[in-house]
Structure formats: structure tokens, C-alpha cells
VEXDO-546235 format. One record per atom (N, C-alpha, C): y, z, x; atom name; chain. Coordinates in steps of 0.05 Angstrom, whole numbers, plus 5000, padded with zeros to 4 digits. Each point is the difference from the previous one (the first is absolute). Layout:
residues N
NODE   py   pz   px name chain
NODE    Y    Z    X   CA     A
...
end
This chain:
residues 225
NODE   py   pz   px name chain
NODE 1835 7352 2470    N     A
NODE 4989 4974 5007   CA     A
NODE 5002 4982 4976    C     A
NODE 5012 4976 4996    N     A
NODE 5001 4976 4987   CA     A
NODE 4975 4997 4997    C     A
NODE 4998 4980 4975    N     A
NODE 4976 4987 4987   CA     A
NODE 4996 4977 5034    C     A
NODE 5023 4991 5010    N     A
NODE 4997 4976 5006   CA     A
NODE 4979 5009 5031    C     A
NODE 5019 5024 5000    N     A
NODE 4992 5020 5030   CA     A
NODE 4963 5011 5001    C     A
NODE 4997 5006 4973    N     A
NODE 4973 4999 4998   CA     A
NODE 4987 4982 4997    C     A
NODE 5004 4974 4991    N     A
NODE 4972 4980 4997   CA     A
NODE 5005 4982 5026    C     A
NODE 5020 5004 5022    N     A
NODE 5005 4996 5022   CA     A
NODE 4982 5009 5010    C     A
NODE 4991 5037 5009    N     A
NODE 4990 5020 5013   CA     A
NODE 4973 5001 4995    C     A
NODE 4995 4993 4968    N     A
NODE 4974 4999 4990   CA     A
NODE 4994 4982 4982    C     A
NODE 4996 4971 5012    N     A
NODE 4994 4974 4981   CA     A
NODE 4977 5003 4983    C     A
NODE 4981 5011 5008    N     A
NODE 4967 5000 4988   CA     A
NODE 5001 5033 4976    C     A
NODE 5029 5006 4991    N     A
NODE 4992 5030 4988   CA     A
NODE 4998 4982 4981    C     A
NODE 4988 5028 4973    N     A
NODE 4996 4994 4979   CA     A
NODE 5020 5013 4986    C     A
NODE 5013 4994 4974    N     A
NODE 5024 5011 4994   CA     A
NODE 4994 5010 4970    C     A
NODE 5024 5025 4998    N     A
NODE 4994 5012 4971   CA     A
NODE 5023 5002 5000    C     A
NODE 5003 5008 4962    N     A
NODE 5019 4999 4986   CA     A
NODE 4994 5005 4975    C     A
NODE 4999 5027 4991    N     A
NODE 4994 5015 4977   CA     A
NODE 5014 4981 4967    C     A
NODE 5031 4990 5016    N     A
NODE 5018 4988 4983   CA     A
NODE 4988 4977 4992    C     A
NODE 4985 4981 5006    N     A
NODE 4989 4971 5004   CA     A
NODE 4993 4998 4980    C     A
NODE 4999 4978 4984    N     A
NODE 4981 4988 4982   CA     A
NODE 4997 4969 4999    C     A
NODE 4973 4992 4997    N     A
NODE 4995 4975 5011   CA     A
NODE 4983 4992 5013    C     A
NODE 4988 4976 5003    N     A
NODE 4971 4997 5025   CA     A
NODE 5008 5018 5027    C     A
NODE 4969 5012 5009    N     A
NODE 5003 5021 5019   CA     A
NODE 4980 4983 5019    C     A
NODE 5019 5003 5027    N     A
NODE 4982 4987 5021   CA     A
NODE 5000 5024 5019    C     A
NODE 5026 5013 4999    N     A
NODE 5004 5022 5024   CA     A
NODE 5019 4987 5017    C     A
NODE 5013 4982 4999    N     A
NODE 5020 4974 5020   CA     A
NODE 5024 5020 4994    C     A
NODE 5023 4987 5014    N     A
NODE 5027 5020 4984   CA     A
NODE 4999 4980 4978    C     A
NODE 5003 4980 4997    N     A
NODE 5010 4990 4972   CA     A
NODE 4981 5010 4980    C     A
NODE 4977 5015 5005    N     A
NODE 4980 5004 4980   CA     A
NODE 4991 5023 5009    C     A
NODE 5015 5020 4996    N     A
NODE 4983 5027 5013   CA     A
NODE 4982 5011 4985    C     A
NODE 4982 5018 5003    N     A
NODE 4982 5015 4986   CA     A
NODE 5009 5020 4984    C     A
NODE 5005 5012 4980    N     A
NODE 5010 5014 4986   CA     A
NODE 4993 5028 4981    C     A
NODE 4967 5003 5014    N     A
NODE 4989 5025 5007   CA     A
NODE 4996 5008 5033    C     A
NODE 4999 5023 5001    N     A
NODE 4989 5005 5030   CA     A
NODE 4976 4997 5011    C     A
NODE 4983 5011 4974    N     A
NODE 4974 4994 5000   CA     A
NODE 4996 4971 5009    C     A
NODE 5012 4972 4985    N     A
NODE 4993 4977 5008   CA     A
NODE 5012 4991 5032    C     A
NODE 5023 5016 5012    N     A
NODE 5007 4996 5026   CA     A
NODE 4980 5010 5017    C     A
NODE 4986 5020 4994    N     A
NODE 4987 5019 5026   CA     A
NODE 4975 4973 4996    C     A
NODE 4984 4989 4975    N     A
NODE 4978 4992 4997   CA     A
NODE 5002 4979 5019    C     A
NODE 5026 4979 5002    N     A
NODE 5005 4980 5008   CA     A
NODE 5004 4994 5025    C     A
NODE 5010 5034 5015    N     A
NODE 5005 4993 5034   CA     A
NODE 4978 5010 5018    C     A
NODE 4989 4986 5016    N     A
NODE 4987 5012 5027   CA     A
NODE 5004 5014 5008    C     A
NODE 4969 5018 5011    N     A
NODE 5013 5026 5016   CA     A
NODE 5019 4991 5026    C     A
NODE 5017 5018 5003    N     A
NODE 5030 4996 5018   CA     A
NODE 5012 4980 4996    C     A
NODE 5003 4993 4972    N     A
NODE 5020 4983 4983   CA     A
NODE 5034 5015 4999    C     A
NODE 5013 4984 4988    N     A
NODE 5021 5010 4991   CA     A
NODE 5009 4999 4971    C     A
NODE 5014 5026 4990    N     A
NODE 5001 4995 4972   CA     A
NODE 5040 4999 4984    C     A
NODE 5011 4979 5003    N     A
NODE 5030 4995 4996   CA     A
NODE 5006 5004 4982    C     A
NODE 5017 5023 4993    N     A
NODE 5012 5022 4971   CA     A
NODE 5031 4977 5002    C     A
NODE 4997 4989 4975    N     A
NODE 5031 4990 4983   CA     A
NODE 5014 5026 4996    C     A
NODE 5026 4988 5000    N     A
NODE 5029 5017 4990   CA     A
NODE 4984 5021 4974    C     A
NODE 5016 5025 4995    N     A
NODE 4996 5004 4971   CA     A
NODE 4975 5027 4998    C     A
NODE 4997 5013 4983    N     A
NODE 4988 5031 4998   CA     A
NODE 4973 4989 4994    C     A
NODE 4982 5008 5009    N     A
NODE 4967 4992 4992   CA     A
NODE 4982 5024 4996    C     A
NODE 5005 4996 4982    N     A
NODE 4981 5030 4996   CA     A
NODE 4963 4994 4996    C     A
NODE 4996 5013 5020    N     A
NODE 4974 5001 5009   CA     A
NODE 4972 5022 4995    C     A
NODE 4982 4998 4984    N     A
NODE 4982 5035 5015   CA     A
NODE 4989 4998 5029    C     A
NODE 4981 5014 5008    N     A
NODE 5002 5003 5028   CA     A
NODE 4987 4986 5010    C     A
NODE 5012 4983 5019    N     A
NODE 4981 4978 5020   CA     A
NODE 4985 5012 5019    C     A
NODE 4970 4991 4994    N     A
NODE 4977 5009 5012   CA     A
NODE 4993 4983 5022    C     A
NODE 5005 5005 5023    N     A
NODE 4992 4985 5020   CA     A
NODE 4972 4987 4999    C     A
NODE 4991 4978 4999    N     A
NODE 4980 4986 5015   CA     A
NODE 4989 4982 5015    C     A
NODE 5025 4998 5018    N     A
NODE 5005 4989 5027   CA     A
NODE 5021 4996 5005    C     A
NODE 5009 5004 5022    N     A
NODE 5029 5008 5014   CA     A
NODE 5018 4972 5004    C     A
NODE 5027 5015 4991    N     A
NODE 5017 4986 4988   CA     A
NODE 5029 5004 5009    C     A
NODE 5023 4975 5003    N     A
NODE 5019 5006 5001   CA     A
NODE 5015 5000 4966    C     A
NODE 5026 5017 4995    N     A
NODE 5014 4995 4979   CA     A
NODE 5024 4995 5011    C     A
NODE 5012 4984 4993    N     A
NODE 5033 4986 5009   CA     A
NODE 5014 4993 4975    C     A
NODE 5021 5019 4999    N     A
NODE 5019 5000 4972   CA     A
NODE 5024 4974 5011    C     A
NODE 5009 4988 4981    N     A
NODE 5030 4981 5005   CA     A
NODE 5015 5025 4999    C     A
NODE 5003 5010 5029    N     A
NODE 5021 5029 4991   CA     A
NODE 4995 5016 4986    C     A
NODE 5007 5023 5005    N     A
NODE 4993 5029 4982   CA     A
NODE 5017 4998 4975    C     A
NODE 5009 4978 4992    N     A
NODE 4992 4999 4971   CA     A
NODE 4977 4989 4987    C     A
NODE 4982 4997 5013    N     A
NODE 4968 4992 4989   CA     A
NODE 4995 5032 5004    C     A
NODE 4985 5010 4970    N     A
NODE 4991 5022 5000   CA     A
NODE 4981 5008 4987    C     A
NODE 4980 5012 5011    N     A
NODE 4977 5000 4989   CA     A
NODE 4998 5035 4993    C     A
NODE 5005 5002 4971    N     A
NODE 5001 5026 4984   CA     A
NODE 4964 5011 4987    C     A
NODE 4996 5026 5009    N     A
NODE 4979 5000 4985   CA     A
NODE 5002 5037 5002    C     A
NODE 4984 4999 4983    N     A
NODE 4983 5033 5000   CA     A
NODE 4975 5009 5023    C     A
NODE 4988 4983 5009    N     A
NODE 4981 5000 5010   CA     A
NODE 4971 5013 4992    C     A
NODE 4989 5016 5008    N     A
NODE 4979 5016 4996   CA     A
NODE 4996 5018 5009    C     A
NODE 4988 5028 4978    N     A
NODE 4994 5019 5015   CA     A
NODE 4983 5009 5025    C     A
NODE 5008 5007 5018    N     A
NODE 4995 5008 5025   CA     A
NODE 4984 4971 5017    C     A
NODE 5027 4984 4988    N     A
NODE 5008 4963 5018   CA     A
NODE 5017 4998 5005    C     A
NODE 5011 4982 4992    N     A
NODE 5028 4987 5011   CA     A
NODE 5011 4977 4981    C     A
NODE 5029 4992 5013    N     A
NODE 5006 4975 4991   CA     A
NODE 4982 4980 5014    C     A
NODE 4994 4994 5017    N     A
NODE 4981 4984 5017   CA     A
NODE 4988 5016 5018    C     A
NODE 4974 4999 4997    N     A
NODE 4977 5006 5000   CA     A
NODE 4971 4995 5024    C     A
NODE 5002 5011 5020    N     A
NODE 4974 4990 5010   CA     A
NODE 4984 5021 5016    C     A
NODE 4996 5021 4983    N     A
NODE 4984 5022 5004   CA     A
NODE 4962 4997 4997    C     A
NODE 4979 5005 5017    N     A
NODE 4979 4993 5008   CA     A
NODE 4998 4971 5007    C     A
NODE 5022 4986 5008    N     A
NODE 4995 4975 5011   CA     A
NODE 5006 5006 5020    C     A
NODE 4995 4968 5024    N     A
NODE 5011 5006 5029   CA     A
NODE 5024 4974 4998    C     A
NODE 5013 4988 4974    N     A
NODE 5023 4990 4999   CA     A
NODE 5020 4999 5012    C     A
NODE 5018 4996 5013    N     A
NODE 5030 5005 5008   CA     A
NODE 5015 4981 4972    C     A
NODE 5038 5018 4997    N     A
NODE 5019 4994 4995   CA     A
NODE 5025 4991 5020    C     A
NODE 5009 4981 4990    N     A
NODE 5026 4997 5008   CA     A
NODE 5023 4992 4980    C     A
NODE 5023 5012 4997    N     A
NODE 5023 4989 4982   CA     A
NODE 5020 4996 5018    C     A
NODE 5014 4983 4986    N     A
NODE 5025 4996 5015   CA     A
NODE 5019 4985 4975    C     A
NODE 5031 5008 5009    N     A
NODE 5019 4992 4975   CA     A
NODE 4990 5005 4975    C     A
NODE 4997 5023 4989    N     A
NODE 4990 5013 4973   CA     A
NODE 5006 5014 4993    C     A
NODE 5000 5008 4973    N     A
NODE 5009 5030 4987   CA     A
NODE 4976 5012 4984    C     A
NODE 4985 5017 5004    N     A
NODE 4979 5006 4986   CA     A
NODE 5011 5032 4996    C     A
NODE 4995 4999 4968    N     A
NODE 5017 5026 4986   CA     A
NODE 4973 5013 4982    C     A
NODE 4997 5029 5003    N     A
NODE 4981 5007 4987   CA     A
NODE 5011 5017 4977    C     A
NODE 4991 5000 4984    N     A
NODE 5012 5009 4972   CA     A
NODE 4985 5025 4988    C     A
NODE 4972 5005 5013    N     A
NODE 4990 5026 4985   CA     A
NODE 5015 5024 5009    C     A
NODE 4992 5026 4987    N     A
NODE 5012 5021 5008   CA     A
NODE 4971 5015 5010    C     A
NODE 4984 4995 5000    N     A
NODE 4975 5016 5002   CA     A
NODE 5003 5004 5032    C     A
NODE 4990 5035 5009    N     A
NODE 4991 5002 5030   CA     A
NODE 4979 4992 5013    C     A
NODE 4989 4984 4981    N     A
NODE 4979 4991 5012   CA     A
NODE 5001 4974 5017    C     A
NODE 5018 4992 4989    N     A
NODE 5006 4969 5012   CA     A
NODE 5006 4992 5028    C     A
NODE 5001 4982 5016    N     A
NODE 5009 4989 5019   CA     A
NODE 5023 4975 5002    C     A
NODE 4999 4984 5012    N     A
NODE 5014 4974 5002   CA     A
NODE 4983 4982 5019    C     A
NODE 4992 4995 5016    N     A
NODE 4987 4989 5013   CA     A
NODE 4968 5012 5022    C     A
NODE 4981 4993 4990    N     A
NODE 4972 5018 5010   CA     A
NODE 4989 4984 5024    C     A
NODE 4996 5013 5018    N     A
NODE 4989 4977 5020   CA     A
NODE 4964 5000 5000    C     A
NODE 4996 4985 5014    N     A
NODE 4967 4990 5000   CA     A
NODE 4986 5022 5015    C     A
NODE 4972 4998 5016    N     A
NODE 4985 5030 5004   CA     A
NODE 4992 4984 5025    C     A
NODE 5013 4983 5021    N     A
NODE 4989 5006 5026   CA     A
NODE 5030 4985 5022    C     A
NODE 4997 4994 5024    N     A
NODE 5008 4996 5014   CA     A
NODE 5020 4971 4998    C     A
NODE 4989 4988 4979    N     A
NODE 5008 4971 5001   CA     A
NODE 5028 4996 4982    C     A
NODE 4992 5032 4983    N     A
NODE 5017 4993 4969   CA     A
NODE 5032 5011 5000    C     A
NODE 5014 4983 5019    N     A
NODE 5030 5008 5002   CA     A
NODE 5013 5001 4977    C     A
NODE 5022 5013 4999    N     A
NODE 5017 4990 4980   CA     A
NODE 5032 5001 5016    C     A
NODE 5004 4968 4997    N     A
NODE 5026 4998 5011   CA     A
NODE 5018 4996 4977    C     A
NODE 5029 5011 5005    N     A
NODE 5023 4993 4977   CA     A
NODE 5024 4992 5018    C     A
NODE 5019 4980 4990    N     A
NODE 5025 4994 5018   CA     A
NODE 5012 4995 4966    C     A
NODE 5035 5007 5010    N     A
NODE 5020 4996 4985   CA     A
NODE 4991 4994 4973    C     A
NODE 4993 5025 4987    N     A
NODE 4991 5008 4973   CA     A
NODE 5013 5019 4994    C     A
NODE 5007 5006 4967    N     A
NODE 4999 5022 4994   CA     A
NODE 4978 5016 4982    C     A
NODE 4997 5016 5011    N     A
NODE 4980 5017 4985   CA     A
NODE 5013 5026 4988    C     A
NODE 4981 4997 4973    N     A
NODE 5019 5027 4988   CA     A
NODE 4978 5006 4980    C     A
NODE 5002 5025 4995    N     A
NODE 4982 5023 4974   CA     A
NODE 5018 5014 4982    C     A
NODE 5003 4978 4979    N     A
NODE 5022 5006 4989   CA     A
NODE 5004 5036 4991    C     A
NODE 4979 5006 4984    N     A
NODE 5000 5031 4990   CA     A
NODE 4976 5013 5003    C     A
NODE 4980 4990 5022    N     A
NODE 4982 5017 5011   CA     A
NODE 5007 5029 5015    C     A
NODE 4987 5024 4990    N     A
NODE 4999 5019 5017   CA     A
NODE 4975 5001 5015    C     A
NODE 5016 5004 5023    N     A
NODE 4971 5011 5022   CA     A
NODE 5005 5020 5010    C     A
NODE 4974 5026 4986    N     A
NODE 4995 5028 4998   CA     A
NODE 4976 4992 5002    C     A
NODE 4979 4991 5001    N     A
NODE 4984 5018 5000   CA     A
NODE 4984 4997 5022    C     A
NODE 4979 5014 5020    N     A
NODE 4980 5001 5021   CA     A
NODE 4983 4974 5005    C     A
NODE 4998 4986 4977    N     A
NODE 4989 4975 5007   CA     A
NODE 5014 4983 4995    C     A
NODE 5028 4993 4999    N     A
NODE 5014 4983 4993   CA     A
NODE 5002 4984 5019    C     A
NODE 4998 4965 5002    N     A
NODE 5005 4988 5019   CA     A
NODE 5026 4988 5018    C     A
NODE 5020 5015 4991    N     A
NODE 5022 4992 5008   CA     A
NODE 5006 4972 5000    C     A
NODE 5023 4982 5005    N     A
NODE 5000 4980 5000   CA     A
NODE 4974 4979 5012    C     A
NODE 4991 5006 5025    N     A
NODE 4983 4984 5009   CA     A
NODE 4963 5021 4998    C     A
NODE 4990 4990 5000    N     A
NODE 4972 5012 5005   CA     A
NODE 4982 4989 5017    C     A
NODE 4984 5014 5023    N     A
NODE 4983 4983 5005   CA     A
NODE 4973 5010 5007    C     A
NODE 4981 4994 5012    N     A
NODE 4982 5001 4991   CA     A
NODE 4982 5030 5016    C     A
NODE 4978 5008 4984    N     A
NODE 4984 5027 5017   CA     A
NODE 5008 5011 5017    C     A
NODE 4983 4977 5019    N     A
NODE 4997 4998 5021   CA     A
NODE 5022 4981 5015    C     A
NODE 5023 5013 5015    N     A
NODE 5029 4987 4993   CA     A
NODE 4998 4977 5026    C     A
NODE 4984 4983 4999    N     A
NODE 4999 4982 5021   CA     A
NODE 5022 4970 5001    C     A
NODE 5007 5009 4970    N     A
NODE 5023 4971 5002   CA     A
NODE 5030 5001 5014    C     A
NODE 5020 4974 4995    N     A
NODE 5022 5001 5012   CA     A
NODE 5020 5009 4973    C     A
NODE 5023 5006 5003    N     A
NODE 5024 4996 4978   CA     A
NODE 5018 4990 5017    C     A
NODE 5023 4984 4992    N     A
NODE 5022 4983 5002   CA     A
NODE 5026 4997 4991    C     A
NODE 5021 5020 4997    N     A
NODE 5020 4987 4976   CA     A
NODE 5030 4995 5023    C     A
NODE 5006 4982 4992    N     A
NODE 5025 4987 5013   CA     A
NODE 5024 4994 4984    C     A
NODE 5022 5005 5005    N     A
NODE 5018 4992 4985   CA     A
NODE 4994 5000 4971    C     A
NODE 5000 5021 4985    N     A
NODE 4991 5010 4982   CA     A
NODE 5019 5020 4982    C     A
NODE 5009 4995 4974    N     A
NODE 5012 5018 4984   CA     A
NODE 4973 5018 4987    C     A
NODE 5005 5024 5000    N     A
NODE 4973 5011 4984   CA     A
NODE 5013 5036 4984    C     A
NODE 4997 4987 4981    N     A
NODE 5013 5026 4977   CA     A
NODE 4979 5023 4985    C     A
NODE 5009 5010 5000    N     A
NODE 4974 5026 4980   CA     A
NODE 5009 5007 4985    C     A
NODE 4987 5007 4978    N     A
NODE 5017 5004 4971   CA     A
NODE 5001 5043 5004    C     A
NODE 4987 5006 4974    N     A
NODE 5008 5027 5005   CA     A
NODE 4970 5009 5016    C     A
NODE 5005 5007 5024    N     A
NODE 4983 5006 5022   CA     A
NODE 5003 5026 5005    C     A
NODE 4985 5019 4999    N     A
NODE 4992 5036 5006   CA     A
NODE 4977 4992 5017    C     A
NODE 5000 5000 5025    N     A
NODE 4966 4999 5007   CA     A
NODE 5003 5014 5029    C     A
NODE 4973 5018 5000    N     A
NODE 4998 5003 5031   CA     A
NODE 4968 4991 5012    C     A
NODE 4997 4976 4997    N     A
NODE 4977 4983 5001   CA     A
NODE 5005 4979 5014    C     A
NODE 5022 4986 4998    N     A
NODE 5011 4981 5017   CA     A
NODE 5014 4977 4982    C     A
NODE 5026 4994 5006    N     A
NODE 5029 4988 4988   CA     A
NODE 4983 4972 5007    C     A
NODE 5003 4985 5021    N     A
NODE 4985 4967 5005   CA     A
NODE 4977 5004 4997    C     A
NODE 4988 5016 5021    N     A
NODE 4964 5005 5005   CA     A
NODE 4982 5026 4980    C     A
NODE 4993 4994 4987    N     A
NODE 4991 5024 4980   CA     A
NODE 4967 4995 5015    C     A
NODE 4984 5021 4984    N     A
NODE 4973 5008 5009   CA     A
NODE 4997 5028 4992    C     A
NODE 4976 5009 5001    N     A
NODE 4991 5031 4993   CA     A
NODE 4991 5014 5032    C     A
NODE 5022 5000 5020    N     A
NODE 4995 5012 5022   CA     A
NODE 4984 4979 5022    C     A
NODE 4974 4995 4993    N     A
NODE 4983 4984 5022   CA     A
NODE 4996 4976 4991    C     A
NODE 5011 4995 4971    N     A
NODE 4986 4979 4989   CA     A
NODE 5024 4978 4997    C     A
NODE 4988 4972 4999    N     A
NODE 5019 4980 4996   CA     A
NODE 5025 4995 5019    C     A
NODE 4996 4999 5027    N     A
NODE 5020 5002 5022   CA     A
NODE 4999 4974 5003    C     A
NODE 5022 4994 5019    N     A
NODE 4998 4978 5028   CA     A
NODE 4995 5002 5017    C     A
NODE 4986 4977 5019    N     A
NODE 5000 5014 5032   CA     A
NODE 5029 4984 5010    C     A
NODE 5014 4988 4992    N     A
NODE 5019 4993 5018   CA     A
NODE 5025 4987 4972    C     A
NODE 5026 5017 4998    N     A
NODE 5029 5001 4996   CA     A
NODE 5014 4986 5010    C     A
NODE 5019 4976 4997    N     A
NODE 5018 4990 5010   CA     A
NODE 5026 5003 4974    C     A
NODE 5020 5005 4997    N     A
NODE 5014 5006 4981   CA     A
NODE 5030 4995 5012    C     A
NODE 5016 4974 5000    N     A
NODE 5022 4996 5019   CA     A
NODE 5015 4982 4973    C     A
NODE 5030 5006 5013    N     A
NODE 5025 4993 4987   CA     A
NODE 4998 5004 4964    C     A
NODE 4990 5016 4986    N     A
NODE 5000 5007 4977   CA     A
NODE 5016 5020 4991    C     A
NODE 5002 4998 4970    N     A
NODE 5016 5027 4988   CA     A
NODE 4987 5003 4988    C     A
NODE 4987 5026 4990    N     A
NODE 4991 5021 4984   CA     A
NODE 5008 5014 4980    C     A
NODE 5002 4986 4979    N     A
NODE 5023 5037 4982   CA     A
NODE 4983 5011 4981    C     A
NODE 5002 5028 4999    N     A
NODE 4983 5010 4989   CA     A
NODE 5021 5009 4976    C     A
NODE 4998 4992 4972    N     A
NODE 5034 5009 4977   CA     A
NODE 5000 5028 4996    C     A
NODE 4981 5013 5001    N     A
NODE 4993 5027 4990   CA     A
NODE 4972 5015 5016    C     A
NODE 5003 5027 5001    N     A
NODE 4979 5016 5001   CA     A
NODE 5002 5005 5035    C     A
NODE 4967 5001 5007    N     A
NODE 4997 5008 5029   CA     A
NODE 4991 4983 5015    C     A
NODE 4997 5000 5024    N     A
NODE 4975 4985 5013   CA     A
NODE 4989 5016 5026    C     A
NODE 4985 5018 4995    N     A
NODE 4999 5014 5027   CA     A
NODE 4987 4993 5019    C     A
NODE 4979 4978 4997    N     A
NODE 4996 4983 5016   CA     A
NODE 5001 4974 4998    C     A
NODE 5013 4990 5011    N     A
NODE 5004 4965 5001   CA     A
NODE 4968 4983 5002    C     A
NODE 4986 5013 5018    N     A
NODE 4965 4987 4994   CA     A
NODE 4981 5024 5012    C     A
NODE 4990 5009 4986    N     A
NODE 4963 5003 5007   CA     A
NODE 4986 4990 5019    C     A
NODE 4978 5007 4999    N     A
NODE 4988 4997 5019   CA     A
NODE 4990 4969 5018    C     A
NODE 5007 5007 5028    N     A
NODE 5001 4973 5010   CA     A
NODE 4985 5008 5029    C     A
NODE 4980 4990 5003    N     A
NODE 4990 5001 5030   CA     A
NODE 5011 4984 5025    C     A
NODE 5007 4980 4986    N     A
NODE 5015 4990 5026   CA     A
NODE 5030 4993 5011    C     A
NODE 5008 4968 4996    N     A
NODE 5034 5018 5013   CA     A
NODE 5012 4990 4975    C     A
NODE 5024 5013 5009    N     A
NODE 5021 4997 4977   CA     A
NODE 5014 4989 5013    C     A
NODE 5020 4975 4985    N     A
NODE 5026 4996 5012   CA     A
NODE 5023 4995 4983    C     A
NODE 5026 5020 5007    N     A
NODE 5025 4995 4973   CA     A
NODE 5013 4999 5011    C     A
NODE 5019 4968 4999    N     A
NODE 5023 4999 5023   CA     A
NODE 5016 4983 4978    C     A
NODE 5024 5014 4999    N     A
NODE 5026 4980 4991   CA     A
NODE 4998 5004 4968    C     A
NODE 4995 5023 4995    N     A
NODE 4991 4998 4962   CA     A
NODE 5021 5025 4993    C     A
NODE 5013 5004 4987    N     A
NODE 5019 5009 4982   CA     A
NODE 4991 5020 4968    C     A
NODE 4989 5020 5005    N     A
NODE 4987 5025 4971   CA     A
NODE 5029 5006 4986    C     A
NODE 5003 4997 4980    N     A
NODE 5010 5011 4975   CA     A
NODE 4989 5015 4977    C     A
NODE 5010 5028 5000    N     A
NODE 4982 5010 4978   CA     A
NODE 4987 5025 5010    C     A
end
């Protein structure tokens, strides 16, 4: 998506740009140039507009639900995240995510990590369209590892990914390749997972997700690895 395509789609976002320097309004001509000052600045079910260019981030803590919209997946939001979090974050909230046109790359190697945590009830979706997602050199081994997505206890939320590149770095896990959890914990109740590729560079994945009570759906997606 174009800069022009996004402030078309979303006139009222607030915009970042790690690269910026200069009065900060959050406008495109004046983006915010921490994250911290973008999340402070938008309303809950705001939108938050990632500029061209690598942004390295620590982990965005949800505190009210939010869209992120990259100018194309070359807007990339790099981080380590947190132990047993994520790159973005909204674990004991009832928050929802949505991304679309982004590249969010996680850089720790720790098994503890995730990429994206969802919120703890019914409301807290997390949708993704035409992103790439990737863990650059995370292994996922171990029993509580969250796999790419996590969600919550009591697995009452939705997941979403569409048109989606999503890579794993060196992955050994039999906990779950997308959906990680420790057996009962941290599920979804409802999977939608269409037109994506998956590649896993190395290792295993003996299960693609954990535990899920309700439906799953994988149509038109392409596993490598």
C-alpha cells in the first residue's frame, strides 16, 4: 500500500517514523518518532501509519485496540520483544489487533518469545492481511512456547491471517509452528488462515497449532519446511 493509498484509507491515522527528526505532530509530514509517542496519541480503535524504512521497536503493549498500516512491507517494525510477550502485545487485555501491509521481524532467539499475543476475551481479535511476518532466529522448543500467535486462557478470541508471508527462523517445536500454548493454555476459539505461505528454514514442526476449541480454517496456504 502507498503512502498516498493509506492516508486515502485512513485520513485521521497518526503516523510514525523512527527516521524523523523535527516538530512532531503525528501528521505524515510530521510523524511521531517514538512508538511510545504514537500509541499515546491515537484513540482506542485508532490507526497507527508505519513510514518506509526498519524501526526498531521494544514491545508494544497494548492499551487500546489498534490498527498498524505499514507503506508496504517495507515499513518494518524490528524488535526483540519480551519475555513470555511478544512483538505486539495485548495479553490480560480485552484489546483487539489488526495489521495490514507490514513487515514485523522479531530478532530474539529466546523460546520464550512470541510475535503477536492476543487479548483475554471474546472481543480481542487479531486480524493480519498482506504482511510479512517472520522470527528471524527464534527456536520454538519448548512446552510453553507461544508459537507465532498466542492467545488467551480461556481461548474465547478470533485469529485472522490473510494473504500473508510468515517465516520461522530455526524452529524444533512440538508445541505448535503458528499456534503455540502448553496443551490447554493460550488457544483460539476460532482459526481462519487463507492464501498464505509458511516456511519453516530449519528444524520441525510437528504441530502447526495447539490447542484450539473451536474451528479451524486453512484454505489456499502453501508449508515449506
Amino acid at each position: 500500500m502507498s503512502a498516498t493509498s493509506v492516508q486515502a484509507k485512513y485520513p485521521n491515522a497518526t503516523w510514525f517514523d523512527s527516521a524523523y527528526s523535527g516538530t512532531e505532530s503525528g501528521t505524515f509530514a510530521q510523524p511521531y518518532n517514538t512508538m511510545s509517542d504514537a500509541l499515546t496519541n491515537t484513540s482506542d480503535g485508532g490507526v497507527i501509519a508505519i513510514k518506509e524504512g526498519t524501526h526498531s521497536v521494544s514491545q508494544i503493549t497494548m492499551t487500546k485496540s489498534l490498527t498498524f498500516v505499514g507503506v508496504g512491507t517495507d515499513a518494518i517494525l524490528s524488535s526483540t520483544g519480551a519475555s513470555y510477550g511478544a512483538v505486539i502485545n495485548a495479553r490480560d487485555t480485552s484489546h483487539s489487533i489488526k495489521i495490514e501491509t507490514l513487515k514485523i521481524l522479531h530478532t530474539s532467539s529466546s523460546a520464550s518469545y512470541g510475535l503477536i499475543t492476543a487479548g483475554d476475551n471474546s472481543a480481542s481479535t487479531i486480524s493480519v492481511e498482506n504482511c510479512i511476518l517472520e522470527m528471524s532466529s527464534t527456536t520454538l522448543g519448548a512446552s510453553d512456547v507461544r508459537g507465532w500467535f498466542s492467545g488467551c486462557n480461556d481461548p474465547t478470541t478470533a485469529l485472522t491471517l490473510k494473504e500473508c508471508l510468515i517465516i520461522g527462523g530455526s524452529s524444533s517445536t512440538t508445541y505448535g509452528f503458528i499456534l503455540g500454548g502448553d496443551y490447554a493454555q493460550y488457544g483460539f476459539n476460532d482459526v481462519s488462515i487463507r492464501g498464505c505461505t509458511l516456511i519453516n528454514k530449519s528444524g520441525n514442526a510437528n504441530r502447526l497449532a495447539t490447542y484450539n476449541p473451536g474451528t479451524s480454517v486453512f484454505v489456499n496456504n502453501i508449508f515449506l519446511g
